[in-house]
C-alpha positions as CSV (number, residue, x, y, z in Angstrom):
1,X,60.7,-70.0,-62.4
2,X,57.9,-70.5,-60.2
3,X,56.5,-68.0,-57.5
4,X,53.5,-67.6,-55.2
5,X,52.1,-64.7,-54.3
6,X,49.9,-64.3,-50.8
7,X,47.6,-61.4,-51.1
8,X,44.3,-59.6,-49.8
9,X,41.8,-58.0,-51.4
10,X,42.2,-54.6,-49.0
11,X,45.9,-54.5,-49.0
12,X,47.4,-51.9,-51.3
13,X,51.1,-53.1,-51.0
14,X,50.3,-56.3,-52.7
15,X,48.7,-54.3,-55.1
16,X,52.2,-52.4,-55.9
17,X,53.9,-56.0,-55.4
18,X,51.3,-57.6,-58.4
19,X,52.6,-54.4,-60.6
20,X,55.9,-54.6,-60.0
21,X,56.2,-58.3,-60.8
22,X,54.4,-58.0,-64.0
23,X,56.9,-55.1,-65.4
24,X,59.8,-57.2,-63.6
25,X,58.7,-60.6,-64.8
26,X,58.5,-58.8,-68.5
27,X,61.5,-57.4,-68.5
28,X,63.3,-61.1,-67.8
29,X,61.4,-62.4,-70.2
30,X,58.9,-64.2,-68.1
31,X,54.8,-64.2,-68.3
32,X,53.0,-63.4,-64.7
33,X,50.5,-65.5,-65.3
34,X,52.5,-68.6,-65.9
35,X,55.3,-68.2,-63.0
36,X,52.8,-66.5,-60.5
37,X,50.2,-68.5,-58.1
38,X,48.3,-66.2,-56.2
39,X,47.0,-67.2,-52.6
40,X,44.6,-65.0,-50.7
41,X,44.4,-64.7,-47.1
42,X,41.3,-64.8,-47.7
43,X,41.3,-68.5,-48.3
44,X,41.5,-70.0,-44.1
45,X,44.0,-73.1,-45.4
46,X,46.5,-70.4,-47.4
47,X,45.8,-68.1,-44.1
48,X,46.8,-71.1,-41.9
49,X,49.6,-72.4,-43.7
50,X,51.5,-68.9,-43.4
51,X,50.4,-68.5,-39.6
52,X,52.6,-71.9,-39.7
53,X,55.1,-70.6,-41.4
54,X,55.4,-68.0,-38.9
55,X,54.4,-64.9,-41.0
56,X,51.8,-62.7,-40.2
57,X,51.0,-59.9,-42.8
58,X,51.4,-59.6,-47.1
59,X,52.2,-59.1,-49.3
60,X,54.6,-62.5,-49.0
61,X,56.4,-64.2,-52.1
62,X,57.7,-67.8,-51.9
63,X,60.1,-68.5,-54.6
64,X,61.8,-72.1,-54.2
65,X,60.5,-72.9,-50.5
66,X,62.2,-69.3,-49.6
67,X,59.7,-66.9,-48.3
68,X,60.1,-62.9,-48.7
69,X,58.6,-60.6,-46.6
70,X,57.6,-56.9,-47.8
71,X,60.3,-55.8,-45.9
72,X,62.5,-57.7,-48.8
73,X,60.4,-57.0,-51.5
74,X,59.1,-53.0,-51.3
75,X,61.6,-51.7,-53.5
76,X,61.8,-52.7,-57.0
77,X,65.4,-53.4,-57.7
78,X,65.2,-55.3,-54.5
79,X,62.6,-57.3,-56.2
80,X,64.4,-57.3,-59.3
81,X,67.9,-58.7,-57.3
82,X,65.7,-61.8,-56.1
83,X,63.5,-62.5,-58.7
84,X,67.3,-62.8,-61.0
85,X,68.8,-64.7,-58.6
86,X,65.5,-67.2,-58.2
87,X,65.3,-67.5,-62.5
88,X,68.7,-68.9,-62.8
């Protein structure tokens, strides 16, 4: 399983996303810093690419050309559900 993870320095939800992951990605066996990318807004090309993508805020996660939004991802066994799904 691969992931990427589209962040900002000043948002605090990405911060709880980048904690859940690691205790998820544990759990199933799986080391963060091998299956996760991060990409920061910060960066204009990774902050143009999701403006073409059509999204506007993060935390985002892109798992397999599938992009989740926070609204999909706030929760942890919501996380958990996807990331499960994705690793098969």
């Amino acid at each position: 399983m691969r992931l990427e993870l589209f962040t900002s320095k000043t948002c605090a939800n990405c911060k709880v996303l980048k904690k859940h992951l690691k205790e998820l990605l544990g759990e199933l066996g799986e080391d963060y810093d091998r299956v996760v990318s991060e990409r920061s807004i910060e960066d204009s090309e990774v902050m143009a690419e999701l403006l073409m993508l059509n999204v506007d805020s993060v935390p985002v996660i892109r798992i397999g050309g599938e992009l989740f939004g926070w609204d999909r991802i706030r929760d942890k066994a919501s996380l958990k559900k996807i990331l499960t799904e994705h690793k098969k």
